[in-house]
C-alpha positions in Angstrom: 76.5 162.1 163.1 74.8 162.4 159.5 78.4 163.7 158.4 80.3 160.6 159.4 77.8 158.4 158.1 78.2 159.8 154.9 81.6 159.5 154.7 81.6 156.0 155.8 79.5 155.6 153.0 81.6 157.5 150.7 84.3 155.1 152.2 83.1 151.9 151.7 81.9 153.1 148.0 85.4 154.1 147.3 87.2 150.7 148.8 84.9 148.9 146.7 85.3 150.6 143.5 89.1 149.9 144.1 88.8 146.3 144.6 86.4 146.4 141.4 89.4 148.5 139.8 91.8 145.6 141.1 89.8 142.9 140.2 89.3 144.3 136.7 93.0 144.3 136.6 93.7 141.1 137.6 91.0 139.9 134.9 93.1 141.7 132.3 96.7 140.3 133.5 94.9 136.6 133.3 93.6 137.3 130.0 96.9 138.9 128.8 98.7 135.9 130.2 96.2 133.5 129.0 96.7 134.9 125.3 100.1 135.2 126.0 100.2 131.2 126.9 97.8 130.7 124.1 100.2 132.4 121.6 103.0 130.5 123.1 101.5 127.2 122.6 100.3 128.0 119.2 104.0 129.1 118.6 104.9 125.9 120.0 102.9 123.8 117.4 104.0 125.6 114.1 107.6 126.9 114.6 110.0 124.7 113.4 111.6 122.1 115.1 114.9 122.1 117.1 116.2 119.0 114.7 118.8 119.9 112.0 119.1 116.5 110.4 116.6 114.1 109.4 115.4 111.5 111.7 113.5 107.9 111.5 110.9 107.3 114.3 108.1 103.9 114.2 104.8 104.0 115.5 103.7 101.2 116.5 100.1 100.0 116.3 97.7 101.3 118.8 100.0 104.3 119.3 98.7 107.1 121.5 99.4 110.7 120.3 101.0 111.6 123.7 103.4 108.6 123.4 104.3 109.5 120.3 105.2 113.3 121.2 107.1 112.1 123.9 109.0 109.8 121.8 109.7 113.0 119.1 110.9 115.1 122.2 113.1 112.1 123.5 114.5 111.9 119.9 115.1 115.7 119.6 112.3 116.3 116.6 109.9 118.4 118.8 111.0 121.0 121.7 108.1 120.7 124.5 105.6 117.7 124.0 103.3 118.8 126.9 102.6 122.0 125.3 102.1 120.6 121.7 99.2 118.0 123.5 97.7 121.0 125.3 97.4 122.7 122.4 95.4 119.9 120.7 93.1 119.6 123.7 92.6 123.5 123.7 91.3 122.9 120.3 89.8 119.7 120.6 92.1 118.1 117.9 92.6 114.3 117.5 94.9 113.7 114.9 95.0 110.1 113.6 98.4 108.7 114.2 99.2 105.6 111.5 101.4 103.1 112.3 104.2 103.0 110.4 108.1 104.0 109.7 108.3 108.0 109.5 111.1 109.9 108.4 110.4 113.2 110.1 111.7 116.2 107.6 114.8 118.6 109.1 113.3 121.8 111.2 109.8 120.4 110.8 106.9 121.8 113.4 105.0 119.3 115.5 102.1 120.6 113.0 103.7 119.2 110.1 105.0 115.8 111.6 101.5 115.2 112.8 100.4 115.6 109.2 102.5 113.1 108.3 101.1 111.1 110.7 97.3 111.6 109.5 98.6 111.0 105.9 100.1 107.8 106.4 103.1 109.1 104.8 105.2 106.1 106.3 108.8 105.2 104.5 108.7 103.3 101.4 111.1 100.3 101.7 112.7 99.1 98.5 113.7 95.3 97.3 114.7 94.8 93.4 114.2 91.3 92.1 116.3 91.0 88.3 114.6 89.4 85.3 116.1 85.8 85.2 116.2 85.4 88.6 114.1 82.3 90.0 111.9 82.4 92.9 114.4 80.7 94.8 116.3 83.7 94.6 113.4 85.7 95.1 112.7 84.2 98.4 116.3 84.9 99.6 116.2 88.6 98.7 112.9 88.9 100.8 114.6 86.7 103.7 117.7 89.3 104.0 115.5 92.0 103.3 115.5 93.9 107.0 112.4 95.5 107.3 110.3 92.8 105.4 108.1 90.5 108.1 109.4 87.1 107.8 106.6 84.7 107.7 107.7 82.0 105.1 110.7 80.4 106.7 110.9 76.4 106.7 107.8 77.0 103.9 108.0 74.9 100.8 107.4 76.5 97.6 104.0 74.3 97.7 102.8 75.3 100.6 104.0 79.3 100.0 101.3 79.2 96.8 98.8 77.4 99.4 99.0 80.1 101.3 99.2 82.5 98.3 95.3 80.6 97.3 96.9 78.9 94.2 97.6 75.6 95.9 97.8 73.6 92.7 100.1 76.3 90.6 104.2 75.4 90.6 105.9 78.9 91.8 108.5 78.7 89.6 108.6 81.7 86.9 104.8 83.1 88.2 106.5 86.5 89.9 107.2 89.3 87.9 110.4 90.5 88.4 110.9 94.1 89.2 111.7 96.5 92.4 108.9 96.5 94.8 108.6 99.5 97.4 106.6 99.0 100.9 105.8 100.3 103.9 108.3 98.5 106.4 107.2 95.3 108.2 105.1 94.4 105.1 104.9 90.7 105.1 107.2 88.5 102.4 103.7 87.1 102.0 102.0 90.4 100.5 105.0 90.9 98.5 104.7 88.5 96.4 101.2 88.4 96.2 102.1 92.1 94.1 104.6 90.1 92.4 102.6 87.2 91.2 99.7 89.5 90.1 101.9 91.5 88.6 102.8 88.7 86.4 98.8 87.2 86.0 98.1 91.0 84.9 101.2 90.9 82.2 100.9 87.2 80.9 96.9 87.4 80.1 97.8 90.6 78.3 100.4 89.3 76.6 98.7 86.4 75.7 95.4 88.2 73.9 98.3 90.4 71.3 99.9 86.8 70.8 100.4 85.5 66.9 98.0 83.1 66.3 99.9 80.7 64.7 101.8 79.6 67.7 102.6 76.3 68.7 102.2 77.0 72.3 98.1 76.6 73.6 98.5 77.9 76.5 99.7 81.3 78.6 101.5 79.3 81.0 103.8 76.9 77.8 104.1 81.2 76.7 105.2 81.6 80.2 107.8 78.3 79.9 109.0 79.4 76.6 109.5 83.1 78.0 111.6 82.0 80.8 114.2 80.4 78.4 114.1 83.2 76.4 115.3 85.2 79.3 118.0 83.0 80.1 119.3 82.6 76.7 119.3 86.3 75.6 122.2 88.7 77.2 120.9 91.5 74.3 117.3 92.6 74.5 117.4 93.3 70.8 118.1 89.7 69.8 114.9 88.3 72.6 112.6 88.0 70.0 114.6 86.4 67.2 115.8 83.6 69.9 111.9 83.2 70.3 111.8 82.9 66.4 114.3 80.2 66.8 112.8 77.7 69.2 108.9 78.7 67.8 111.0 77.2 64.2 112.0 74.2 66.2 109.0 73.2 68.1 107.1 73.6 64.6 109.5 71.6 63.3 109.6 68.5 66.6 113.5 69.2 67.3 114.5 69.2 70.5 115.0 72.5 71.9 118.5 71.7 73.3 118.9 75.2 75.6 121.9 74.9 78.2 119.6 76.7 81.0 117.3 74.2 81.5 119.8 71.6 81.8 121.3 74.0 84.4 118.0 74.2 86.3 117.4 70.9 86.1 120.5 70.0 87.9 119.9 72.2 90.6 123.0 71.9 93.6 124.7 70.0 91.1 125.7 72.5 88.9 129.2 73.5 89.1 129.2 76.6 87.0 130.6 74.6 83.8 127.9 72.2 81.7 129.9 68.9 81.1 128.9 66.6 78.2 127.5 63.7 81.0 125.7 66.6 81.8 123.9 67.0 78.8 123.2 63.0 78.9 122.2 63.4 82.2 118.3 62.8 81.9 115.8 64.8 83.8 112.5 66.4 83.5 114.4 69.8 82.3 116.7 68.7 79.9 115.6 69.6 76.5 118.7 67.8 74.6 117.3 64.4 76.1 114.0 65.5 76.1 111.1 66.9 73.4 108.9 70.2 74.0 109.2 72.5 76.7 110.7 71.4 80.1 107.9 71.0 82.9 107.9 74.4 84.5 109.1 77.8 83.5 112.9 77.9 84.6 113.2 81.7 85.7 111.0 84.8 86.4 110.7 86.2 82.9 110.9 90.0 82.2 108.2 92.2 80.4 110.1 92.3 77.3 110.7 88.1 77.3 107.0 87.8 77.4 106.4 89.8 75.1 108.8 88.3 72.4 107.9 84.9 72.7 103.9 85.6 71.9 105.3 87.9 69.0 108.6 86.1 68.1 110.5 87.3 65.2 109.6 85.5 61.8 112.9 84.1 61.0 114.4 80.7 59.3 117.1 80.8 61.6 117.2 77.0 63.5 120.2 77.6 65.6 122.2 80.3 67.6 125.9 80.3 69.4 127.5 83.1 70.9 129.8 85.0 68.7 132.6 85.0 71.4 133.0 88.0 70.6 132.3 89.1 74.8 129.3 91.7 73.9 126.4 89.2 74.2 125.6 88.5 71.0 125.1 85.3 69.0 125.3 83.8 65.5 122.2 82.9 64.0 122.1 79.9 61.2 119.6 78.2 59.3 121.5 75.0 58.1 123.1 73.2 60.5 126.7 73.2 58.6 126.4 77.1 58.9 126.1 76.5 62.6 128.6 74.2 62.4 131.1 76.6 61.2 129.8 78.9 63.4 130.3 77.2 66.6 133.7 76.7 65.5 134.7 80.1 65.2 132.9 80.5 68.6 135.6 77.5 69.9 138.5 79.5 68.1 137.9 82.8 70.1 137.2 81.0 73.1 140.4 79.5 73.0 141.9 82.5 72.0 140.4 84.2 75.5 141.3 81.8 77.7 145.4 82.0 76.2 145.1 85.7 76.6 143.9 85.2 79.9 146.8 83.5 81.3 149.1 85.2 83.6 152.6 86.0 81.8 155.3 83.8 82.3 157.8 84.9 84.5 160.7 82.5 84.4 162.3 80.7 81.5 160.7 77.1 82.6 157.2 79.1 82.8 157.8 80.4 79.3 158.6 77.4 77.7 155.2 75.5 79.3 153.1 78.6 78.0 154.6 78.2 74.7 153.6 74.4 74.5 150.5 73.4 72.8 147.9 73.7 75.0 146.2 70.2 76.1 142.7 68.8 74.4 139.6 71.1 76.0 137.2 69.2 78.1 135.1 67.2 76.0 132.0 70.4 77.0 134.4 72.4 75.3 135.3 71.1 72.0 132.5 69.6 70.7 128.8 70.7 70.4 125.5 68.9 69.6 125.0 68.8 66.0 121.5 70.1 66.3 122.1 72.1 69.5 120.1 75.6 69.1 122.1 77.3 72.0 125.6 78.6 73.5 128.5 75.6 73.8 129.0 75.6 77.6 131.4 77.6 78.9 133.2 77.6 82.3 131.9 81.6 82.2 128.8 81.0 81.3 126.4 83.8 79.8 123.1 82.2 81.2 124.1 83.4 84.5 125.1 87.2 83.7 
């Protein structure tokens, strides 16, 4: 009986150092399987992604990291969401995910598009506004603009520099001109907050480098006489000698006489072509019927605009035409029967242009009406002010370039 007893014992012993054998095993398998899962998932989060191209995704606000896997994986940018959010969970991670436009990289890991996400490193959009243009025109580029938030529309330029806190400042010409890059859905309103800061920061510089001997007392008459500048000078190298030439005339009381601000001033009017009863036309912007500077700048003046007019070229030069000559340039006098003369020359090749311009004749009828003399030029044409300081109007005008 003692001999069976002991090997029952020796039995049970051995049964249960096999199931601790099997257990043992079974720990190892789940531990080889978990690492094996783990290094799977880990895999999983820094392998590159299955996308070959570039791709755009937005997060909106408020975003959940698990709605925005599932939106990669839906879009082809990440292979297996599930596994990328157990993997942050295994390692307690919580990345921040920034609302925002995202272009997520070719073959980039759900490691490196989650960066991205943390870093705010949303799409820049991109909207250009040219020196010259006036804030008319800036207000339409923001309005096509398709990934600006539209705010502003039925706004009146009043009530858009309310809203900007300057409620008492006219908008025109306070915007610097230049390209602008933001994060999509960025409010028209914040852009031209930049913009109009942008152009507080340039003016008050410009304005303590000014010559003192200026007749102008105040940034904003620099800012006025800057905005004609930019109008009336196609060259950059001639924008401070056009300063020099209505600083001379201002010293001097002569009207200023610039074709852009009767343009402006006429608003829908304008027809493309400046017409002598458009010259006699009065209004608050025309400077041949009017003294000083017009009321309000006329355009959103460049860096290099500013800058001439509070350091304009010291010249004697009075007046200024166009040479005709179709590069930009002008003629520069300091008597008015050397402009004279010049602005007949200007007349000559204008003519000339216009002539060359026609189509050739192509019957004998058609030849014999080309050969004619041509009939008297609209009245706009062939004659120009006496005193006038800038370009005879032209039906191709130069202001608008």
């Amino acid at each position: 009986m003692l001999e069976a007893g002991a090997r029952s014992g020796r039995g049970a012993e051995t049964g249960r150092a096999h199931l601790r054998a099997l257990l043992g095993l079974l720990a190892l398998l789940c531990v080889v399987a978990a690492a094996g899962g783990y290094v799977r998932l880990r895999s999983t989060f820094q392998a590159p992604g299955p996308a070959a191209a570039a791709s755009r995704i937005e997060v909106e606000p408020g975003a959940s990291v698990r709605s925005v896997l599932a939106q990669l994986e839906a879009a082809g940018s990440v292979r297996n969401a599930r596994a990328v959010h157990w993997y942050l969970r295994l390692h307690g991670l919580k990345p921040r995910v920034q609302a925002g436009t995202y272009e997520v990289p070719p073959h980039a890991s759900p490691a490196q598009i989650l960066e991205l996400f943390e870093q705010g490193k949303v799409i820049l959009e991109q909207l250009t506004v040219v020196e010259g243009a006036t804030f008319a025109d800036f207000l339409d580029a923001l309005a096509q603009h398709p990934h600006v938030a539209h705010t502003l529309q039925g706004r009146t330029p009043a009530q858009i520099m309310a809203a900007l806190g300057h409620p008492d400042v006219a908008a025109e010409g306070e915007f610097f001109p230049d390209t602008y890059r933001f994060a999509a859905n960025t409010s028209d309103l914040a852009i031209l907050g930049l913009a109009y800061d942008s152009m507080q920061r340039l003016l008050e510089g410009a304005w303590q480098v000014r010559r003192p001997d200026l007749p102008l007392d105040t940034p904003y008459r620099a800012l006025i006489l800057a905005s004609m500048v930019e109008k009336e000078a196609a060259l950059k190298s001639e924008r401070a000698r056009i300063a020099g030439v209505f600083i001379n005339r201002l010293r001097k009381g002569m009207r200023l006489q610039s074709d852009p601000t009767v343009i402006y001033g006429l608003g829908g009017q304008y027809d493309g072509t400046i017409h002598t009863k458009d010259l006699l036309r009065d209004t608050p912007y025309n400077t041949y019927t009017r003294e000083g500077l017009p009321p309000t700048p006329i355009a959103l003046p460049g860096r290099e605009s500013v800058m001439a007019t509070v350091q304009p070229e010291s010249t004697p030069a009075l007046y200024f035409v166009a040479s005709g000559l179709g590069d930009g340039a002008h003629h520069f006098s300091n008597t008015l029967e050397e402009h004279n003369s010049a602005v007949q020359t200007y007349l000559v090749r204008l003519r000339s242009q216009e002539r060359n311009a026609r189509p050739t004749p192509v019957t004998s009828a058609a030849a014999e009406a080309a050969a004619a003399p041509a009939p008297p030029a609209d009245a706009s044409h062939g004659t120009a002010p006496a005193s006038r300081a800038a370009t005879p109007p032209d039906a191709q005008s130069k202001h608008h370039r």
